[in-house]
N, C-alpha and C positions, 0 to 999 in steps of 0.2 A: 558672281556676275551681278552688275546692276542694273536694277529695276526698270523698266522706260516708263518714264511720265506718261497718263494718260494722256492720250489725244486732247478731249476735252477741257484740259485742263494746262495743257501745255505751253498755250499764249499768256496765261497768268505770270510767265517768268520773262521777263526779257531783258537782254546783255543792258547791259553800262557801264561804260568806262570809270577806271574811279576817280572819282570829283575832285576837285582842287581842295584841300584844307586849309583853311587859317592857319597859323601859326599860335602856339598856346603861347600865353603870358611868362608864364612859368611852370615848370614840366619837371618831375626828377624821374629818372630809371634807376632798377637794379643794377648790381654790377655785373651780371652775367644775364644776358639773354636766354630764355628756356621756353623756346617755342620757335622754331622755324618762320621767316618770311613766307617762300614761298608755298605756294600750293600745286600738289598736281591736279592738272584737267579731269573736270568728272564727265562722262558721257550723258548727254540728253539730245532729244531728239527734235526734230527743227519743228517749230510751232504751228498748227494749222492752220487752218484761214479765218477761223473765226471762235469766237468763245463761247460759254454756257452761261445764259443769260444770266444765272441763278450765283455764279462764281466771284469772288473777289475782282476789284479793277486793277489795273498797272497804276503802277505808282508813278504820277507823272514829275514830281520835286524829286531834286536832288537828297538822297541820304546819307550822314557821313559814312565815309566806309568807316569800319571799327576798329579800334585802334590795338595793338598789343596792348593784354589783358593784364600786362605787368608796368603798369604807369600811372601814376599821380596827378592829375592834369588840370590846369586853372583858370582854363578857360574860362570867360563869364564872370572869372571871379571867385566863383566856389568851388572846390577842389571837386573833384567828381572821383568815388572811390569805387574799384570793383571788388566785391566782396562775394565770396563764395558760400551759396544760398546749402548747395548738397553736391554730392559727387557721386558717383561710381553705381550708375543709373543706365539701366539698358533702353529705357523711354521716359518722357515727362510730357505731363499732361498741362497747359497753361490755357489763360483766357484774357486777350487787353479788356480791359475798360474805357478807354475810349477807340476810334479809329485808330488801325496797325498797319504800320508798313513791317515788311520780315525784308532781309537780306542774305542770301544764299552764300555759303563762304565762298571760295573756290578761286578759281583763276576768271574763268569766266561771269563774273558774278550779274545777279539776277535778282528783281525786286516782285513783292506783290505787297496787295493794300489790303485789306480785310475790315468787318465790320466791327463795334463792339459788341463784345458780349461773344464772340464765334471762339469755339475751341480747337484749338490745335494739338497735335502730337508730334512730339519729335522722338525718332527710335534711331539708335544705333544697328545701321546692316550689317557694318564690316569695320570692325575695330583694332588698333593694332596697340598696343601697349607701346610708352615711352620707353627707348631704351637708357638706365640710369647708372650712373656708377656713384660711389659715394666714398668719401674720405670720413676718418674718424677725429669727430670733435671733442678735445682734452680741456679744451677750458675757452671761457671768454670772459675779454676784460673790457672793460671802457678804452675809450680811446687815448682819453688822457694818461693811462697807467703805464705808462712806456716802461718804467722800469719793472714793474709787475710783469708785464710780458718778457724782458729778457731776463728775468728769475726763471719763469716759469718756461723759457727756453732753456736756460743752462739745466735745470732743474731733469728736463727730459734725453736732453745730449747728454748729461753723466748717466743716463741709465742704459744709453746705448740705442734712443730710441730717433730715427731723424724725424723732422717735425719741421712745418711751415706757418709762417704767419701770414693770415688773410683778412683783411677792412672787408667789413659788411655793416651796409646802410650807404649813406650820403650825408652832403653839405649841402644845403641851399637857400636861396633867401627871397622873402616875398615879404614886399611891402615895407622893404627896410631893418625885417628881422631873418635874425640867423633860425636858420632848422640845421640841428648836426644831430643826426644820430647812427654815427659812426660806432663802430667797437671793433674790437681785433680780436678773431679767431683762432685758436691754437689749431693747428689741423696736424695728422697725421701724414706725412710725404708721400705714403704709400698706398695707391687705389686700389678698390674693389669695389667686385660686386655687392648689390644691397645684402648676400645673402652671405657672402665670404665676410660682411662687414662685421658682421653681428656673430660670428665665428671670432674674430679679431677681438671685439669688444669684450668677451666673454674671457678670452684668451687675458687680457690688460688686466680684466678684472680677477683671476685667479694670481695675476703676478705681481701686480703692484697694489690692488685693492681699493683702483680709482673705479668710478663709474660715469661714464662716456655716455655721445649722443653721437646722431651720426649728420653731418653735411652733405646733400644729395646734392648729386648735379647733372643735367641732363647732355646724356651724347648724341642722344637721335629724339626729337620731340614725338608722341602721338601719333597718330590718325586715323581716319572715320570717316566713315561715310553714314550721313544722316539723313532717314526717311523725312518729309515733312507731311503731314497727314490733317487733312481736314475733318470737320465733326462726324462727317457723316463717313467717312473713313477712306474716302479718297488721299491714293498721294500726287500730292502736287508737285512736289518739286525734292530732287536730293542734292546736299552741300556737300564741300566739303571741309571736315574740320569745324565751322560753326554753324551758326543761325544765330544773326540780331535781331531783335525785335523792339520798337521805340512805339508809343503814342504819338500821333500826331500834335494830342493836345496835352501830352504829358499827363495823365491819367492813371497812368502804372497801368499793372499785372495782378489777374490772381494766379496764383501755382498753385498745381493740386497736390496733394501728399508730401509736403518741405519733408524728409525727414532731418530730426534733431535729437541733441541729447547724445548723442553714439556714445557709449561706453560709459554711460551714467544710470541709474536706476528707473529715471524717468523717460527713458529712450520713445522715440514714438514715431508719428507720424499727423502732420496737420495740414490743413490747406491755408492760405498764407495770402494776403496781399501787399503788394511790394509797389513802393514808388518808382521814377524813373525809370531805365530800358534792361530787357536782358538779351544777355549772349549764354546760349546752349552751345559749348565746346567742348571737344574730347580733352578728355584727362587724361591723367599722366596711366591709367590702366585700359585704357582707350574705349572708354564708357562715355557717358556724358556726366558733365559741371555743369550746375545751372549757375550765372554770375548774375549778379545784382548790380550794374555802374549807375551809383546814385549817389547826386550831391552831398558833402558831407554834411550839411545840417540837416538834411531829410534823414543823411545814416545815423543822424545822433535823437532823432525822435525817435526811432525805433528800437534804438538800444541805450538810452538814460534809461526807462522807465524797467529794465534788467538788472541796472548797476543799485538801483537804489528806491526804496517806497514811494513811489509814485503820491503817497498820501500826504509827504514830510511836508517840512515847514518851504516854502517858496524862495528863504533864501539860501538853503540848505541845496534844493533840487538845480538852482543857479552854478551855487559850486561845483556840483556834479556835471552840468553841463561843462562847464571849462574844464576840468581836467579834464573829462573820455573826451576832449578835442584836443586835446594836446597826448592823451594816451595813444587816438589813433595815428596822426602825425610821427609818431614816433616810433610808430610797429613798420610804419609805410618801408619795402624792399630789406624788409628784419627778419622776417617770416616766408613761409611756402613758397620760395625759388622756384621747386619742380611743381608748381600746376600754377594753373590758366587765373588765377587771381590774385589778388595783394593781401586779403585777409578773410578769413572765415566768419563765420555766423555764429560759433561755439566758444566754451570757454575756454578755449589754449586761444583766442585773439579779443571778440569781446559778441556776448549773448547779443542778437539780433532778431528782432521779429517781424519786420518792416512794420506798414501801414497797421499789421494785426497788431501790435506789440505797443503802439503808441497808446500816450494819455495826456488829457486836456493837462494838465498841471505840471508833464515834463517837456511838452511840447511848449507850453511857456518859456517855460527856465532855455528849453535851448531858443524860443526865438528874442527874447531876452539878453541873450548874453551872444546874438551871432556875431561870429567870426573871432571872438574873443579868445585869446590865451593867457596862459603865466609866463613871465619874461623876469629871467633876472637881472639883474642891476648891469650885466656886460651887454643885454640885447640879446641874451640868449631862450629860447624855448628850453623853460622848464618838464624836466622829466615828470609830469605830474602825476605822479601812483601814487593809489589810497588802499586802504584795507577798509573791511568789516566794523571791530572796534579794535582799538588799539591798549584796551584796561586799565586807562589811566595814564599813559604815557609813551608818547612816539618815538621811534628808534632809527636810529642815527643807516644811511643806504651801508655803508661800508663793514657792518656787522654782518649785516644781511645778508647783502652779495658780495662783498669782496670788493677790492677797488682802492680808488683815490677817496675822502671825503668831499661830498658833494656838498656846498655851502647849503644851497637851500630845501636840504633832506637831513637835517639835524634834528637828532630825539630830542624830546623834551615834554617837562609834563603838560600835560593836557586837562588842566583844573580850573573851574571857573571861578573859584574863591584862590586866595593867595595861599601858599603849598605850608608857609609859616609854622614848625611845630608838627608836622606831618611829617610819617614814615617815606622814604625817599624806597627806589629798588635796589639800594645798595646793601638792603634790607630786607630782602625780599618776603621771608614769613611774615615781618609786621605789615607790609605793605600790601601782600596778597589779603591778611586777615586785616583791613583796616576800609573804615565806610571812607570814603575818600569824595570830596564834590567834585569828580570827573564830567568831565561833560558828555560820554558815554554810558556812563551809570546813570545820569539824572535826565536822560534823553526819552520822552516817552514811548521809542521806539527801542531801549534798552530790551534785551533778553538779558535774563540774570545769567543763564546757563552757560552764557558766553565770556560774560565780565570776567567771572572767576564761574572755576569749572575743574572736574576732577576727575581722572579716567585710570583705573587699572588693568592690568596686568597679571596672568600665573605667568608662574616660571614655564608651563608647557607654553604659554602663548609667545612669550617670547625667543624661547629658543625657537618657534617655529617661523618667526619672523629675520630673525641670527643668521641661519647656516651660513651667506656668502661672506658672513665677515672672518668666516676661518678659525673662530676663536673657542668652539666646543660649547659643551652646556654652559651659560654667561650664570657664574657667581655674582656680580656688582654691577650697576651702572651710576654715573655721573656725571652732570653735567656742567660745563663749564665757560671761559672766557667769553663773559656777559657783558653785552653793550649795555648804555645806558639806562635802560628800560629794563633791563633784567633777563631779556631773552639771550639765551646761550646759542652758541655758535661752534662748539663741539660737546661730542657723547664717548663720554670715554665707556669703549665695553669691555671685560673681564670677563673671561671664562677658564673650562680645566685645561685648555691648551694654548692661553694665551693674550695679551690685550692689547686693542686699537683700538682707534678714533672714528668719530664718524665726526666730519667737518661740516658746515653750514648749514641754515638755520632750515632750510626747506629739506633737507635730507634728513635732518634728524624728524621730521614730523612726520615722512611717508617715512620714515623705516615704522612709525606706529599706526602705520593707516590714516595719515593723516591729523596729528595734534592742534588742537587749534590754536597754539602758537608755541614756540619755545620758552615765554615768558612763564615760564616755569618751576617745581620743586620734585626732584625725584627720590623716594623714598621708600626703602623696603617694605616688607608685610611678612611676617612670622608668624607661625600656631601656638598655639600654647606651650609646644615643647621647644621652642627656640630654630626654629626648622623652618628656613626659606620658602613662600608660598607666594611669592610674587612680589611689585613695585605700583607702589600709585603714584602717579603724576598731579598734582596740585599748580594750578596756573591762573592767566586771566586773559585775558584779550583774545580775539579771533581774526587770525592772519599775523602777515607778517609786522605789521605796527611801522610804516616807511611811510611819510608822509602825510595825504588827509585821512584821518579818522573817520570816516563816512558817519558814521552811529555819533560819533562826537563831534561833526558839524551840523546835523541837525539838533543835537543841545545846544549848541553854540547861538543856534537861530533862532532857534524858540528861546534863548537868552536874550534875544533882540540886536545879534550881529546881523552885518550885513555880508553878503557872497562875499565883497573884496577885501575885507576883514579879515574875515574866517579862511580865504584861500592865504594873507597876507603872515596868518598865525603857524598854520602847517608849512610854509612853502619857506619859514625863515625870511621874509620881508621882500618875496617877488611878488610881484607887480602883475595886476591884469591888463594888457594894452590887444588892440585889436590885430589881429591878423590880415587883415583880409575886410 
């Protein structure tokens, strides 16, 4: 049953039609809606004749209504991104920093004003979980790889299995330039449940020895009914579905307890201040999401200064700013279909800390370099991924991930002297053992432990790591067909019942709990009596080595390059032009 508003507090909320909107400039959506228009009517009770002196005023200006949480919007000019601060919250604790208007979800919708500095709670009373079914994802290709994808059809029709092709992401253009980030999903024809899915998955992986993700998609959205509760622990008013809340002067938020980290060793909980407006919305487990819809250069003050040392060289932290503008552009309707945002706050999208997380010196570099991206030579938005360091030498995307070759994602060395006379990685022992003038080794932000780096193995550890590959206690491993850079792209294993492959370059690093890259040597270890006792891995570079070198553009800049330079060296000769 729900709650009835107190009397005295009751005129705090009052109807309003929803306002007329501008039409945005340029706007993209997902391709599947996953959240319901409308709303059912929440009950509250008619307002009394007068209010508590002491209470928030009505809000007498129009506030937009808010818009689905699943949009990209241009209004004004800067993209305005919702970003998913935390989820699966039965209350949250918030406070504006300057004057707040809130907006009540529902059908009837309902505004109030409040002071700054006043705290609010929002609780979940009555929650309903989304209802989801999900298909199983076999593979994804770029969009360009048309023939990649009808291999990897026929590929799955000979083994008896049906399969459909699905486009995810969009086309669209602002300003004169192209955004495509389109790819095509291999999907399995046949639905189920989330929990049937992962039954299936499991099932694929006993018989063919692939390893799947799963494609969620919602049948029935959420819902919730949300208390809203003042400091002193009145409720004032209940939604439905959300609560926006905006600064009149644009001021931001503080949130109490963001938690972050999930399923990382630094898991925690922080309180948090946050630019632009938020929306408190049921999630897809019919909890609350707290969203963050804030300007994209205001999202990129608060998450450069995660990508990269805040300390580095000025034109190093520039570069940084242009790609994570062009990385997030490119996750936009790629990611979390089923819930109420476009991208998270963690690192499956990209580390976020808003207004906490900023610093004078990458707040520079982004406002520096606003609105600006990579473009290549067709007008296209460059895919612009960087790694950690890359050990000397960048590696070409189609090693990596698979695919068509991407012009301006081509390996190559990364030396700030001429390579002349130098061991190449087609060579990889002298090249791993050789000083080389990398622009990541001579970077005064180099970790040696990273450049070159070396991690073993017992044979107990690794069969314990083995079992699903079916192959019994593994006698040999090795690794093989190496892009440019030396990093391998299969693991051939061998054991007493038998041997397969593990393909691509990110799988083989988590079958080892994470490698810090495949640019690699693997190499047995024997006792003295000639008797197997495990493998060490001998390598260099940390991550995958696709693009900028993060650790090798700041040598590059304290070499006295400039941002458009050094994105011009990684990117194979695209171009910085403005977006926006």
């Amino acid at each position: 049953m729900l709650k009835a508003v107190p009397p005295l507090l009751a005129l705090l909320l009052s109807t309003c039609a929803a306002p007329h909107r501008p039409p945005s400039v340029t706007k993209t959506e997902p391709l599947r809606s996953t959240r319901a228009t409308a709303s059912p009517p929440v009950a509250r009770p008619a307002p009394p004749s007068g209010p508590s002196p002491e209470a928030p005023v009505l809000a007498g200006a129009e506030l937009p209504a808010p818009d689905s949480l699943k949009r990209l919007d241009f209004r004004g000019g800067d993209p305005q991104v919702p970003i998913g601060l935390m989820e699966g919250r039965r209350e949250v604790r918030f406070s504006p920093k300057g004057r707040m208007r809130l907006r009540f979800g529902g059908d009837d919708e309902r505004l109030l004003e409040a002071p700054a500095n006043s705290v609010w709670t929002v609780r979940v009373t009555d929650g309903t979980p989304a209802e989801l079914t999900a298909r199983i994802q076999l593979a994804e290709l770029p969009f360009a790889d048309k023939a990649g994808l009808s291999e990897a059809q026929a590929q799955w029709q000979a083994r008896g299995v049906a399969v459909r092709a699905h486009v995810l992401g969009s086309l669209y253009g602002i300003a004169g330039k192209v955004i495509d980030n389109r790819r095509y999903l291999l999907l399995l024809e046949e639905e189920h449940s989330p929990k049937a899915a992962t039954e299936r998955q499991a099932e694929l992986l006993r018989q063919f020895g692939v390893r799947t993700t799963l494609f969620e998609e919602v049948r029935a959205p959420s819902r919730a009914i949300l208390e809203v509760k003042d400091e002193t622990g009145n409720v004032v008013g209940l939604a439905q579905d959300n609560v926006y809340a905006e600064t009149l002067d644009g001021a931001g938020f503080d949130v109490r307890q963001v938690e972050h980290d999930v399923g990382y060793d630094n898991h925690g909980f922080e309180d948090r201040s946050f630019r632009g407006t938020l929306q408190l919305a049921a999630d897809r487990h019919g909890t609350l999401a707290v969203v963050n819809v804030v300007k994209l250069e205001e999202l990129l003050k608060g998450l450069v200064p995660s990508e990269i040392y805040a300390r580095a060289h000025p034109e190093a932290l520039k570069a940084q700013a242009v790609t994570a503008r062009g990385e997030v552009l490119a996750k936009v309707g790629i990611k979390h279909l089923a819930d109420p945002y476009l991208l998270c706050s963690e690192q499956h999208c990209a580390v976020y800390r808003g207004r906490t997380g900023e610093a004078a010196s990458t707040t520079a570099a982004v406002e520096a370099t606003r609105g600006e991206g990579l473009f290549s030579a067709s007008g296209r938005l460059v895919d612009s991924v960087y790694s950690a360091m890359c050990g000397g030498h960048t590696e070409d995307n189609d090693v990596v991930w698979g695919g068509p070759p991407n012009p301006n994602l081509r390996g190559r060395p990364d030396l700030l002297d001429p390579p002349e006379g130098l061991p190449t990685p087609g060579s990889l022992a002298d090249y791993l053992r050789a000083e080389l003038p990398a622009a990541c080794r001579l970077s005064t932000f180099a970790r040696a432990g990273k450049y070159r780096w070396e991690k073993r193995f017992s044979v107990e550890q690794v069969n314990g790591l083995t079992p699903h590959l079916g192959v019994g206690r593994v006698h040999a491993l090795s690794l093989g067909e190496r892009g440019v850079s030396g990093r391998a792209r299969t693991l051939t294993v061998a054991g007493e019942k038998g041997v397969t492959q593990v393909r691509g370059e990110l799988n083989i690093r988590r079958l080892f709990g994470m490698l810090n890259s495949s640019m690699a040597l693997v190499e047995e270890e024997r006792d003295v009596e000639g008797h197997l006792t495990g493998w060490r891995f001998r390598g260099g570079g940390w991550g995958h080595g696709v693009g900028m070198c993060q650790t090798g553009a700041i040598g590059r800049a304290e070499a006295g390059q400039r941002y458009r330079d050094i994105l011009r060296f990684y990117f194979n000769g695209a171009e910085v032009a403005p977006i926006y």
